[in-house]
C-alpha positions, -999 to 999 in steps of 0.1 A, spaced: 0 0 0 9 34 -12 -6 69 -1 -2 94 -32 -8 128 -34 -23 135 -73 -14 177 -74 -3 205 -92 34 216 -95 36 252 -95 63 272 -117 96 283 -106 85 318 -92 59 303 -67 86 278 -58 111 308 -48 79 325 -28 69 296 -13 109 288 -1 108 318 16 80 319 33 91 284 45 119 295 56 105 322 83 81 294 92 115 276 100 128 307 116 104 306 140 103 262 142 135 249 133 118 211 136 90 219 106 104 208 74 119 227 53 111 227 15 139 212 -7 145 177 -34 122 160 -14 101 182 -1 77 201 -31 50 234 -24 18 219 -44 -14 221 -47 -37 192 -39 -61 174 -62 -66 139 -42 -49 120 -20 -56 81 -12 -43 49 -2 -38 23 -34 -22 -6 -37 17 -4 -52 4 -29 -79 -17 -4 -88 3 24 -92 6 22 -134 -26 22 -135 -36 43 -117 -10 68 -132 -26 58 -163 -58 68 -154 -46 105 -141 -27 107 -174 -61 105 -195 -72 132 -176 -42 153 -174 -50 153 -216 -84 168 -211 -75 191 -191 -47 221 -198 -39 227 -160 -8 252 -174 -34 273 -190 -48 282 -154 -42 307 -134 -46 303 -98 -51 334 -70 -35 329 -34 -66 348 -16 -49 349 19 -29 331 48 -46 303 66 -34 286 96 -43 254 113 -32 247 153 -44 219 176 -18 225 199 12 250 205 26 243 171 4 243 139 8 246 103 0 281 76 -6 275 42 -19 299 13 -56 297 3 -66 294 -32 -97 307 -48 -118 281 -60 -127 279 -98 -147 262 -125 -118 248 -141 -96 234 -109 -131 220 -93 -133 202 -126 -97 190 -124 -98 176 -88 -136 161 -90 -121 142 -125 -90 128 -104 -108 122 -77 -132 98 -97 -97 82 -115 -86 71 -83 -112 56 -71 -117 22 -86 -82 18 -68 -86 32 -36 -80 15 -3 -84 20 28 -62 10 60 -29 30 56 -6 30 81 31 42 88 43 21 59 23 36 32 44 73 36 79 83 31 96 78 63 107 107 78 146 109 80 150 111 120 131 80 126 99 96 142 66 84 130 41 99 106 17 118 125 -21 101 131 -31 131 118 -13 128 85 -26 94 83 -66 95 88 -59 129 65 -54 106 38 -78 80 53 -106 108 53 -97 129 20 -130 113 5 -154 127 16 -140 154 39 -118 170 14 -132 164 -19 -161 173 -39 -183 205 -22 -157 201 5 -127 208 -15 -105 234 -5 -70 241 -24 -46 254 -8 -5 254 -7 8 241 28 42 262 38 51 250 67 46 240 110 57 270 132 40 285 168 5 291 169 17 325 183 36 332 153 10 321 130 -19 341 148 7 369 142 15 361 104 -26 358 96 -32 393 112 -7 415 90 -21 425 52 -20 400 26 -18 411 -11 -35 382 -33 -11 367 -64 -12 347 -91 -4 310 -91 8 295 -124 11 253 -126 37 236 -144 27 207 -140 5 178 -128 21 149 -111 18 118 -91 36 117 -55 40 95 -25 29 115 10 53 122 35 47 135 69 23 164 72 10 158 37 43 166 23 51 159 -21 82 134 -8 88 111 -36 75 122 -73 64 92 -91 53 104 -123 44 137 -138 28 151 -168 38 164 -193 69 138 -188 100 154 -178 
């Protein structure tokens, strides 16, 4: 078993902005992860547990739909700064105004996975994280849960940037926030890491 993560790659100026704003999330928590090789901004489309068997096909499946659908053609509007704490430490990511087009994008994945979704992920299914800890329950019932709770009427895209103080984030979502554009380069397959990280790109489109 295998939990992928079908997104959007963004272009080489978001992945600039979205480095830096990582890294005075980082500033503030040295132990959130820091964006690099391993470690992509995205943009969500669905996320599930399939079986590794499965994985050309399903690929297969997105591919067919990555044909129908010119996802470098959109253009995407960060709206404002959302953050998300159940604790002392939470997570901020960049909100992203629904549209026609991207609503069509993710239902149309979300309906490509399913004939091979799964359910019953564990630690196994992610990338492991490098110092040994284990991926968060959270990360995993995420997945577990993305249908129904994140899909469909409840879909909500977004670009996660990173874990720092609630503090800090209560601070960051309080100063003004000037909306921008969002170009994709890309759509792609990926295995999940911690914290719904893009870990381990599997396959993309267009190939390259």
């Amino acid at each position: 078993m295998i939990a992928i993560d079908v997104l959007i790659e963004p272009d080489s100026a978001l992945l600039q902005r979205a480095r830096a704003a990582n890294a005075v999330l980082r500033a503030d928590h040295p132990p959130g992860f820091a964006f690099d090789d391993t470690h992509l901004p995205h943009v969500t489309l669905v996320q599930r547990y399939v079986r590794r068997d499965d994985l050309p096909a399903v690929c297969e499946a997105v591919r067919d739909i990555a044909m129908q659908h010119d996802v470098r053609a959109m253009h995407l509007q960060a709206t404002g700064l959302h953050m998300r704490a159940t604790d002392t430490v939470g997570s901020a990511s960049w909100t992203l105004a629904n549209t026609p087009a991207l609503q069509a994008l993710a239902d149309a994945c979300l309906d490509a996975a399913a004939p091979f979704a799964i359910s019953g992920g564990g630690q196994a299914a992610f990338v492991p994280n490098e110092d040994g800890t284990p991926i968060r329950d959270s990360t995993i019932d995420y997945v577990e849960r993305f249908a129904p709770d994140h899909s469909g009427a409840n879909y909500a895209p977004h670009i996660t940037l990173g874990r720092a103080r609630a503090a800090f984030l209560r601070e960051l979502q309080r100063a003004p926030f000037e909306a921008f554009v969002v170009s994709p380069a890309a759509i792609a397959v990926y295995q999940l890491g911690n914290h719904g990280t893009a870990r381990r790109r599997l396959w993309p489109w267009p190939a390259g």
